[in-house]
C-alpha positions as CSV (number, residue, x, y, z in Angstrom):
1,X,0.0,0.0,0.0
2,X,1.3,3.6,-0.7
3,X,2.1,6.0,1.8
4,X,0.5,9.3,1.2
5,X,2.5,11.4,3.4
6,X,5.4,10.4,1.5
7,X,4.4,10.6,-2.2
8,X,5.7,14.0,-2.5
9,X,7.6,14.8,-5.9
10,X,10.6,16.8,-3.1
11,X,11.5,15.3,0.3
12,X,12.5,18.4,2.7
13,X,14.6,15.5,4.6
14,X,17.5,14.8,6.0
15,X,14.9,16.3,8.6
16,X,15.2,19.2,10.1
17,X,17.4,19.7,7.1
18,X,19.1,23.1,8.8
19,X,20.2,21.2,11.7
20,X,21.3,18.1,9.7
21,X,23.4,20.6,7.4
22,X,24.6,22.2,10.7
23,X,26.1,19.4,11.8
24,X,27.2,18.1,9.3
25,X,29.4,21.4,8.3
26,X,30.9,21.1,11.6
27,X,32.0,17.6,11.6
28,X,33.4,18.8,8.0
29,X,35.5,21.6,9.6
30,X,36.6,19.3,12.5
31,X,37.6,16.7,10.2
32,X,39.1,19.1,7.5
33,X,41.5,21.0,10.2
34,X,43.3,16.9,10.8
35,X,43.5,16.7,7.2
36,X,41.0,14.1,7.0
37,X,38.1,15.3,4.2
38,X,38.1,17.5,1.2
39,X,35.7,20.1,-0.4
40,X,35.2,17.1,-2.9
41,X,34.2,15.1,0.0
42,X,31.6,17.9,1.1
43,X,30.1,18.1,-2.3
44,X,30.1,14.6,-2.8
45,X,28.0,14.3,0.8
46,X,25.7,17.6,-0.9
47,X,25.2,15.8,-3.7
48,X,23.9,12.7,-2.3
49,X,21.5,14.7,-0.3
50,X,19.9,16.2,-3.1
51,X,20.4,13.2,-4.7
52,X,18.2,11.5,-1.6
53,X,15.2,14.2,-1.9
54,X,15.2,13.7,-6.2
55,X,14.6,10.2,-5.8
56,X,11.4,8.9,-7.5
57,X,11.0,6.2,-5.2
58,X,7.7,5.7,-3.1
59,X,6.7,3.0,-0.5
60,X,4.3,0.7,-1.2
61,X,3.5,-2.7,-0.4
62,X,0.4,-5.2,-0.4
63,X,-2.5,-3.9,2.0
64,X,-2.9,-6.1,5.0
65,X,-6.4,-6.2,7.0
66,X,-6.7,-4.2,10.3
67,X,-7.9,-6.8,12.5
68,X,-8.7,-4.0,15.8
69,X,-8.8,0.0,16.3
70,X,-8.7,1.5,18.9
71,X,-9.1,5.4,18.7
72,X,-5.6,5.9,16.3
73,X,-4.4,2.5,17.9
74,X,-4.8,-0.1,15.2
75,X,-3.3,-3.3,14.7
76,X,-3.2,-5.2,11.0
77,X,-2.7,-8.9,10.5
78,X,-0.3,-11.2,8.0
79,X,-1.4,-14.7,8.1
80,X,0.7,-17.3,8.3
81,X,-0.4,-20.3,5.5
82,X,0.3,-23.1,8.5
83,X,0.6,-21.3,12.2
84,X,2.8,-22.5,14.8
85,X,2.6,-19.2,16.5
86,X,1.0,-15.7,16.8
87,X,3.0,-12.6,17.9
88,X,2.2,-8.9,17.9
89,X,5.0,-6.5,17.0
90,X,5.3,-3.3,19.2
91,X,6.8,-0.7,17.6
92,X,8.5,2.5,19.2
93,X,6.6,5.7,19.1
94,X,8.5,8.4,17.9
95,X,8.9,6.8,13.9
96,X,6.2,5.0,12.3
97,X,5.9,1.3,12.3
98,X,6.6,0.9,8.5
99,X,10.3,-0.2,9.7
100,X,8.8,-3.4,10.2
101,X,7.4,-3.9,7.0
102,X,9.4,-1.5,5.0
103,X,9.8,-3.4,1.7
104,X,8.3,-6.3,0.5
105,X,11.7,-8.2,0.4
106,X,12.6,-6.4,3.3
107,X,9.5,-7.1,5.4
108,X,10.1,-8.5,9.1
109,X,6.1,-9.1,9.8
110,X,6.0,-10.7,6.1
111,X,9.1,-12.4,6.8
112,X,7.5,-13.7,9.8
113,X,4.4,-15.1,8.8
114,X,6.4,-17.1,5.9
115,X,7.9,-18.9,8.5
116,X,5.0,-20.3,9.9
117,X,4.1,-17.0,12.6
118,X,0.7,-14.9,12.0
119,X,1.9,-11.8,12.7
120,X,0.1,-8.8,14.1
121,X,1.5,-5.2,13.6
122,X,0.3,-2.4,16.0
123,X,0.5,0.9,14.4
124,X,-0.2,3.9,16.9
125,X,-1.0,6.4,14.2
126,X,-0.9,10.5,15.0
127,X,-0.7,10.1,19.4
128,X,-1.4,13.3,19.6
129,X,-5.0,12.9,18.5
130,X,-5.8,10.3,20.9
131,X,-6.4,11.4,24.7
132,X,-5.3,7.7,25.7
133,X,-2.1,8.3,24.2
134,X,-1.5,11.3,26.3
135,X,0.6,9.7,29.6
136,X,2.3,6.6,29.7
137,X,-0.8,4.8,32.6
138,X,-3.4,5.0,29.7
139,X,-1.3,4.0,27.2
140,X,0.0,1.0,28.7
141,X,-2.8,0.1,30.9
142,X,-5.7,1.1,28.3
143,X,-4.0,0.8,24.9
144,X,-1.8,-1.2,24.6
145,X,-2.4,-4.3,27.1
146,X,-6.1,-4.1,25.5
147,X,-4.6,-4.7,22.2
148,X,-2.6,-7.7,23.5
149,X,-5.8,-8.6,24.8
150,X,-7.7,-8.7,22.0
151,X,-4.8,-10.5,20.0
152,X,-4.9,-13.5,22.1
153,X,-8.5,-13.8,21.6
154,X,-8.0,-14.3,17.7
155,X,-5.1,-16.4,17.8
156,X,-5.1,-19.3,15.0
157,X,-3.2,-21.7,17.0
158,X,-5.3,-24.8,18.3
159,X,-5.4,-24.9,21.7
160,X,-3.4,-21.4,22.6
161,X,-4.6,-18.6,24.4
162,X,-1.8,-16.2,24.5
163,X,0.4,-15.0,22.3
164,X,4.2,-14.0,22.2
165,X,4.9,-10.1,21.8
166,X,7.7,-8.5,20.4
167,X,8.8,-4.4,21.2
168,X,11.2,-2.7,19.1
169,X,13.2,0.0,20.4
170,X,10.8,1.9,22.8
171,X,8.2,-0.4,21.9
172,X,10.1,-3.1,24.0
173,X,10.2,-0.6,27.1
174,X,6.4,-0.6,27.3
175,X,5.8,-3.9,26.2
176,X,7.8,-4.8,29.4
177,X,5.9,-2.4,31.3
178,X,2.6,-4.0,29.8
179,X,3.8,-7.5,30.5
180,X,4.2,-6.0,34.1
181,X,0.7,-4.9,34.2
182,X,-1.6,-7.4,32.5
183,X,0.9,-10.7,31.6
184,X,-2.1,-13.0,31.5
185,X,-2.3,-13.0,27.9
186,X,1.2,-13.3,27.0
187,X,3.3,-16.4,26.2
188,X,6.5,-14.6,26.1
189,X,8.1,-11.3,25.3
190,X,10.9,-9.5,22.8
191,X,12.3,-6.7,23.6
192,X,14.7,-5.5,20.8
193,X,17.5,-2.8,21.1
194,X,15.2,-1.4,23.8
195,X,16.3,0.7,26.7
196,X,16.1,0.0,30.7
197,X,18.7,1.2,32.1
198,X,18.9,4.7,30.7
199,X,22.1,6.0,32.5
200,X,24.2,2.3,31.6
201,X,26.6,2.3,28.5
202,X,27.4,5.0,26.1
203,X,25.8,7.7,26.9
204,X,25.7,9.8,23.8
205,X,21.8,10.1,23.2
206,X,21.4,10.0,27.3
207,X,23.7,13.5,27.0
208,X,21.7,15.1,24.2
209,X,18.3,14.2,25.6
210,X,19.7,16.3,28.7
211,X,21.3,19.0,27.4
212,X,18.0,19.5,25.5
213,X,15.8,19.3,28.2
214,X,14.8,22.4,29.0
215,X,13.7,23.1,25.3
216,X,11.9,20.0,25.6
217,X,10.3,21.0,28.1
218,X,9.9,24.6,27.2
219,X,8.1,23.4,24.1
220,X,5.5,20.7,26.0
221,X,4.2,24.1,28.3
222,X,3.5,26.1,24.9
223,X,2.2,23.6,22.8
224,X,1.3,20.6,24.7
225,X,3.6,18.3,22.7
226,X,7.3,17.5,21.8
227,X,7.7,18.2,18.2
228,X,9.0,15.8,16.1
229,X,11.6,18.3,15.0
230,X,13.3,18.5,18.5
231,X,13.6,14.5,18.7
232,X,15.1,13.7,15.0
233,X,17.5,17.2,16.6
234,X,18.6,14.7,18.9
235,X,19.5,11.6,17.0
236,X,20.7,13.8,14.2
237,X,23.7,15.2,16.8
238,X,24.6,11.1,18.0
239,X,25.0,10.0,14.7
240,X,26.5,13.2,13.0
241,X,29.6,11.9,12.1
242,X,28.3,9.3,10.0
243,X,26.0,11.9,8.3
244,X,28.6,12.8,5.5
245,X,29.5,8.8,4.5
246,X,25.9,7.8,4.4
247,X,25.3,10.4,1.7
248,X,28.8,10.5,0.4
249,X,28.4,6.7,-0.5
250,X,24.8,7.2,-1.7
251,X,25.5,9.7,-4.1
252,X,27.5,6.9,-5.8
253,X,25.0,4.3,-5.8
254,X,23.2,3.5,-9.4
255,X,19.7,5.3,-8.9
256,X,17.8,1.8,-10.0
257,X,19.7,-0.5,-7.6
258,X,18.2,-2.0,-4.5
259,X,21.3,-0.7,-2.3
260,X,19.8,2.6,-3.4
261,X,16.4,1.8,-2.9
262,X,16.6,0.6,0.3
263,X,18.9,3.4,1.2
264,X,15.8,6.0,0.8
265,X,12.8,3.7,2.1
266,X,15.0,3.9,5.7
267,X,15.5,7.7,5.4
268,X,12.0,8.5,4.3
269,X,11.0,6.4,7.9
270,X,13.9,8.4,9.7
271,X,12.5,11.8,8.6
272,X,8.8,10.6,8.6
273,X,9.0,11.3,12.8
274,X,5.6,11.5,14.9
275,X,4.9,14.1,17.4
276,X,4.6,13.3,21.3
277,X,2.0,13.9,23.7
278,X,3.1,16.3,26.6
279,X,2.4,13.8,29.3
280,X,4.2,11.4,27.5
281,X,7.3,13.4,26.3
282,X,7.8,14.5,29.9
283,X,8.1,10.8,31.3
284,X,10.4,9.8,28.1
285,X,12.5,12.9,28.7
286,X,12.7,13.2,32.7
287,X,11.6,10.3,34.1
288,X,13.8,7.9,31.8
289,X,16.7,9.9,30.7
290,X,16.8,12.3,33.6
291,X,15.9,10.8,36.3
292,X,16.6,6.8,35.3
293,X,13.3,5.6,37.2
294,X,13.7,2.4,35.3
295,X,17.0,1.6,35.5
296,X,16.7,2.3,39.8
297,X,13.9,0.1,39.7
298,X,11.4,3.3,40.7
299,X,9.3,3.1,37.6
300,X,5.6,3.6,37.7
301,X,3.0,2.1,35.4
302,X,-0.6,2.0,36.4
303,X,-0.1,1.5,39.9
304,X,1.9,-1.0,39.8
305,X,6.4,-0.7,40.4
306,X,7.9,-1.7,37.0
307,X,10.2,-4.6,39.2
308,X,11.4,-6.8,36.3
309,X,12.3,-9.5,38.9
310,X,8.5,-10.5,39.1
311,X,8.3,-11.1,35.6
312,X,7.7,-14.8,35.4
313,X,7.5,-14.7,31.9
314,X,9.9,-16.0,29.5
315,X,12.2,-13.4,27.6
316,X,14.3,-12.5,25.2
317,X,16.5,-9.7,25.3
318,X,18.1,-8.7,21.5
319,X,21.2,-5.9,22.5
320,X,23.5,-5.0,19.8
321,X,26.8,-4.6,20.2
322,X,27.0,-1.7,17.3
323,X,23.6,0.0,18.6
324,X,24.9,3.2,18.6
325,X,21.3,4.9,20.3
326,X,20.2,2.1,22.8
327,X,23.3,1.0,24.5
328,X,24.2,-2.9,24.8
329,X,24.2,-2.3,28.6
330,X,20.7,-1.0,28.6
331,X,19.2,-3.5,27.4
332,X,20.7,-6.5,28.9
333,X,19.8,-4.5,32.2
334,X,15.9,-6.0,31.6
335,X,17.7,-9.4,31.1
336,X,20.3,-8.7,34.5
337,X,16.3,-8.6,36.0
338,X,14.1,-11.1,34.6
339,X,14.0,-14.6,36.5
340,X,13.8,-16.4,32.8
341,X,15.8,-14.3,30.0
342,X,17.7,-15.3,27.5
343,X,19.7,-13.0,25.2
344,X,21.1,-12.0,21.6
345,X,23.8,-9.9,20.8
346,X,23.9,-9.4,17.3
347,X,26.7,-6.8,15.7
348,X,23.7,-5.1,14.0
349,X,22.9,-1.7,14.5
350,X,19.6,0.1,15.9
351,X,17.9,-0.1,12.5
352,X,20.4,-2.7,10.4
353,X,18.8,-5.0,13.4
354,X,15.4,-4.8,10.9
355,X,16.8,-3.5,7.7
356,X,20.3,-4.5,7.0
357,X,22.1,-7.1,4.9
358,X,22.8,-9.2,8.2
359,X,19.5,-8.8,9.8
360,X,18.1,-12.2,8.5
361,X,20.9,-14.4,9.7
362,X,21.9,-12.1,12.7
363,X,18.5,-11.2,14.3
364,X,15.6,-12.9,11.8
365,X,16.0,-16.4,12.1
366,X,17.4,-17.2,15.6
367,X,14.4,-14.9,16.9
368,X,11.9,-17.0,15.1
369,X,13.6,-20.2,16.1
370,X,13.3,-18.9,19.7
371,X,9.5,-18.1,19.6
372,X,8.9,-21.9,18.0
373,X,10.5,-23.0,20.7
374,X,8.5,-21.0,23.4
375,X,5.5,-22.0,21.2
């Protein structure tokens, strides 16, 4: 199916464009001063960029059913043609769930159900226009466990009332929190490159959230919500040194190849960023990066003390070693807590974990393995 909000004929990405520019000249000027760029090599990065927003390329795939809705919660279905499992995908927030179904060769949920999984993707549309969206109780609590809920209800395999759930990214940190909450429904959890232990690891992102706080929060009191343009900001100043060779080596690539192609479906769903919720900002922003209410064991969901140590469940924990946004010591924190977790540590990235050339072998396969034998 075609994404409308991206069939436009010029993408304003790398977005914010001024701040990606920004720093991008400055890691130019840093590098150029040890001798280690060129003004070929900043045209050559300026020409991929434009390059990027020229490129006829729009995303579409097969439409899958929605199978619940929920206000903008909605959840669509890929059905496996002989099901040994069910699981329901989680995806973070602040980027739309197309990363997991990005391409049709390059399709995690499709990938999934051609193993033998139905597969359920929840998609939390525009959370800004949904009042149960608005603070992390209701979300979890209301949203989220009720789509879990509602999951297990329709679940293919004979005999099976619960399903497995997988969270990417920040996805993983509620699913946890939802597992916490309302595990009656669940057969297991994922949680992949997600965060726990906010203040463990490298803490490039953790800095930037911090230093930026007090815009963040400047811009919640005026306008109830964290603009997407403050948290791409972010991620744009942790990965600014890689800026330049991404689009230096794209501005090579043969405009028709898949290299290329895949190249520009990721950055349209890097650019294509969601607004937060105030209420919800504010406990991503202070209570996790700030204050580390997870990580101490302090965290409040719906009542109830996010202790990870009561989580009979069993788990799987996917950290990276090359995640260069949720550290490897972040994550395995949730698996340092859970009585029954088992972990991965692929070399993959934050996103090469679900788009790159490694993904199937690294991440793909033994997760599916795991969840057929948890089935």
């Amino acid at each position: 199916m075609a994404d409308p909000e991206q069939n436009n004929q010029f993408r304003r990405g790398p977005s914010p464009l001024p701040v990606h520019l920004g720093l991008a000249m400055a890691e130019y000027a840093k590098a150029q001063q040890s001798g280690c760029v060129s003004q070929s090599d900043l045209n050559q990065m300026m020409a991929g960029i434009r390059k990027y927003q020229d490129h006829p390329y729009h995303r579409s795939v097969d439409p899958l059913p929605i199978v619940w809705r929920d206000g903008e919660v909605k959840v669509f279905f890929c059905a496996a043609k002989k099901t040994v499992a069910s699981i329901l995908l989680v995806p973070s927030l602040i980027n739309k769930s197309s990363i997991l179904d990005l391409l049709p060769e390059r399709s995690f949920l499709r990938w999934l159900a051609g193993q033998g999984i139905d597969a359920y993707l929840l998609d939390w549309g525009k959370p800004v226009q949904d009042e149960m969206l608005h603070n992390i109780d209701d979300l979890v609590a209301h949203k989220l466990c009720a789509a879990i809920e509602q999951i297990a209800a329709q679940n293919r395999v004979p005999g099976k009332e619960k399903i497995h759930a997988l969270g990417y990214c920040m996805g993983g940190t509620l699913l946890a929190a939802a597992a916490m909450v309302q595990p009656d429904f669940l057969c297991s959890i994922i949680c992949l490159a997600s965060p726990w232990d906010f203040h463990a690891g490298d803490q490039d992102l953790s800095d930037q959230v911090r230093m930026g706080t007090a815009s963040a929060l400047q811009a919640i009191a005026d306008q109830n919500l964290l603009p997407t343009d403050w948290i791409q900001s972010v991620f744009a100043a942790v990965n600014a040194d890689r800026a330049q060779q991404k689009f230096s080596d794209f501005s090579a690539l043969d405009n028709d190849s898949e290299k290329a192609r895949l190249f520009v479906a990721v950055e349209d769903w890097l650019n294509d960023g969601v607004d937060l919720p105030g209420g919800l900002a504010q406990t991503c922003v202070v209570d996790w990066y700030c204050r580390n209410l997870p990580g101490q064991g302090r965290w409040n969901v719906a009542g109830q003390t996010m202790d990870l140590s009561r989580l009979t469940l069993p788990a799987l924990i996917v950290a990276s070693t090359n995640d260069r946004l949720v550290s490897q010591e972040s994550s395995l924190a949730m698996a340092g807590l859970m009585p029954h977790a088992d972990t991965m540590e692929p070399s993959s990235g934050h996103i090469g974990m679900m788009t790159g050339s490694k993904a199937r072998a690294q991440v793909w396969e033994p997760l599916a393995a795991w969840v057929k034998d948890h089935a």
